[in-house]
N, C-alpha and C positions, 0 to 999 in steps of 0.2 A: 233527347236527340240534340236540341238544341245548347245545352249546355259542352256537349261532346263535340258540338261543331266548333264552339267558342275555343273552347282548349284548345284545339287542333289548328286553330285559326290562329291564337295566341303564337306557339309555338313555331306555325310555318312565318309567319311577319316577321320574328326573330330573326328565322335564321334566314332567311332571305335578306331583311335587310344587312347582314354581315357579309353576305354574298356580293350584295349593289355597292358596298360600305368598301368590300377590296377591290374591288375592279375598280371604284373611282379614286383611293386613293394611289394603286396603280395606274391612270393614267393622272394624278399628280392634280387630280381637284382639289379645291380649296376647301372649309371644312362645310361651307354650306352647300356647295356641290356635292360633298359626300351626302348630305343628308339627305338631298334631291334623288339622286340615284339611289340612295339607299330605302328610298321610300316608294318612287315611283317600281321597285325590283318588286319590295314586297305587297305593293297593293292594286300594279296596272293589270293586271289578270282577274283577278275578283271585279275590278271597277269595271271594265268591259261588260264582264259576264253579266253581272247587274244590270246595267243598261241594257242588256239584249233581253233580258226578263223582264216582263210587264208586271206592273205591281207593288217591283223591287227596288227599298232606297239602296243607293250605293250602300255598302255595311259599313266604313270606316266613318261616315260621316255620323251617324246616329253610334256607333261602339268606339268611342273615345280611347277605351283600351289597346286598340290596334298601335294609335298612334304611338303609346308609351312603350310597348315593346319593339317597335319600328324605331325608338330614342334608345332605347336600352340596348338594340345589336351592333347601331351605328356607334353608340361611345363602346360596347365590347370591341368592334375591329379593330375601331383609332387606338383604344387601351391595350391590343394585345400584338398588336401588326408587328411589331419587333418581336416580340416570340417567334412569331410564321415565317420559317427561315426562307419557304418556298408560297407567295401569294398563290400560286395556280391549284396546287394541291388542297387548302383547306378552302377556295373559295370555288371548286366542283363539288369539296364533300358537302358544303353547306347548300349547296344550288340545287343537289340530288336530297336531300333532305324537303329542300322549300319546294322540289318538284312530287315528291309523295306526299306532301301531305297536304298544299291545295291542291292536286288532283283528286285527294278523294272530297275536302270538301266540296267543289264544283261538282261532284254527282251525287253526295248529298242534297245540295239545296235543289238541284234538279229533279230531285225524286220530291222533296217536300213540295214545291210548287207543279207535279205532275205533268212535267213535258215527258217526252217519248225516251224511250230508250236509247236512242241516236243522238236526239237531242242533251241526253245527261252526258253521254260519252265527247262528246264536243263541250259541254259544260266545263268538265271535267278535263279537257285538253286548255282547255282555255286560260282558266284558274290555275293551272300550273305552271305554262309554260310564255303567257304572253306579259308578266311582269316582266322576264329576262327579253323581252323582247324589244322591247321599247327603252330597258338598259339599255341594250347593244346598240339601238339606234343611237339615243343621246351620248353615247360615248364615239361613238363614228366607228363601230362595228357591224359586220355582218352578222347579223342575230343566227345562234347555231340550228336554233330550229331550221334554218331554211339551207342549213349547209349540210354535208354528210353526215354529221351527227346522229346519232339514233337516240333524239330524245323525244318528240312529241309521236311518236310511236310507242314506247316506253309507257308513255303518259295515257295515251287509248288502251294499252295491254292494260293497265294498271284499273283505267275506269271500268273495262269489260269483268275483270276480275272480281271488281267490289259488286257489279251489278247479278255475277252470278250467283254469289257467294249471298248475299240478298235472297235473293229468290228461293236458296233453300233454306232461307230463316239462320244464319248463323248469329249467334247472340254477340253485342256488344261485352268489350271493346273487340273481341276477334274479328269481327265483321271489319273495321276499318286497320288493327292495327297488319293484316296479314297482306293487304293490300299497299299497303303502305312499304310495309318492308319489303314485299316484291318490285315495286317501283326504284324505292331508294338501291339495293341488292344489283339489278337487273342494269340501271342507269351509272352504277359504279364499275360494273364488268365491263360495259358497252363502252366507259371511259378508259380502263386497264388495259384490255383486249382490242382498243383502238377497232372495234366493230362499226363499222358503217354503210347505208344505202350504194347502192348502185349508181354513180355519177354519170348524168346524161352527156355529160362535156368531157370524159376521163382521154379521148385522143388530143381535143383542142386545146388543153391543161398539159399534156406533154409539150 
């Protein structure tokens, strides 16, 4: 389990930090402010979730690993940002990507440390969706989770999923990778089809 969490951990730092990496060279940071936002994308959702778990060292601090793949998405953006004819488009596919795949581990490690089933599905909100969050702040953004958006809904479907899928013993990697794609899948529609919450303000907005 723990090796499958590492992978999965490996791979969401990636590409989230490519994610933190366009949005800051989009709003025109310098290269170590790319690396700030590219870092804080892939690792402020894990770090939270840690702290709210007793027991638990931050994980990037003790897995030196995070940080190299968090260096290795940030020099892919700045290396490839002129290919990306359109920044918006490859840094939602890469943000929907870092949002399946730490959602599922935040209810992993929720299940390894035995909080409640509520408890893992907020785990698992958390780890995915509060890295972008605290982007959006440092860039002087409205973080989308809190706007029309249908992502950190997305993000609970996606925990509920793995938790049932659990329950009836579905054998790895199936057990994570089906949840995952329903997330990534699900949070790509939600962007295409421009699906969104119910705006309590949609007359005052007019």
């Amino acid at each position: 389990m723990e090796q499958i969490i590492n992978f999965i951990g490996y791979l969401g730092a990636f590409t989230l930090a490519i994610s933190g990496a366009l949005i800051a060279m989009k709003k025109r940071f310098d290269p170590f402010g790319v690396f700030i936002i590219a870092f804080v994308t892939a690792v402020g959702g894990g770090s939270l979730r840690d702290v709210l778990i007793n027991g638990k060292t931050v994980f990037w601090i003790n897995q030196t690993a995070y940080i190299y793949f968090i260096i290795a998405g940030t020099f892919f953006a700045i290396l490839f940002k002129s290919k990306l004819n359109h920044i918006s488009k490859p840094l939602l596919f890469f943000d929907a990507i870092g949002l399946g795949l730490y959602t599922i581990i935040g209810v992993q490690i929720g299940i390894e440390f035995e909080v409640g089933i509520v408890n893992c599905i907020i785990l698992g909100t958390i780890t995915g969706s509060f890295g972008g969050v605290i982007r959006d702040i440092l860039v002087n953004e409205v973080p989308v989770i809190f706007m029309k958006e249908v992502y950190a809904t997305v993000s609970i479907l996606g925990s509920v999923l793995y938790l049932i899928l659990d329950k009836l013993n579905v054998i790895n990697p199936i057990l994570q990778i089906v949840p995952i794609l329903v997330i990534i899948i699900a949070r790509l529609l939600v962007i295409y089809y421009k699906i969104s919450l119910p705006s309590l303000y949609r007359n005052e907005l007019k």
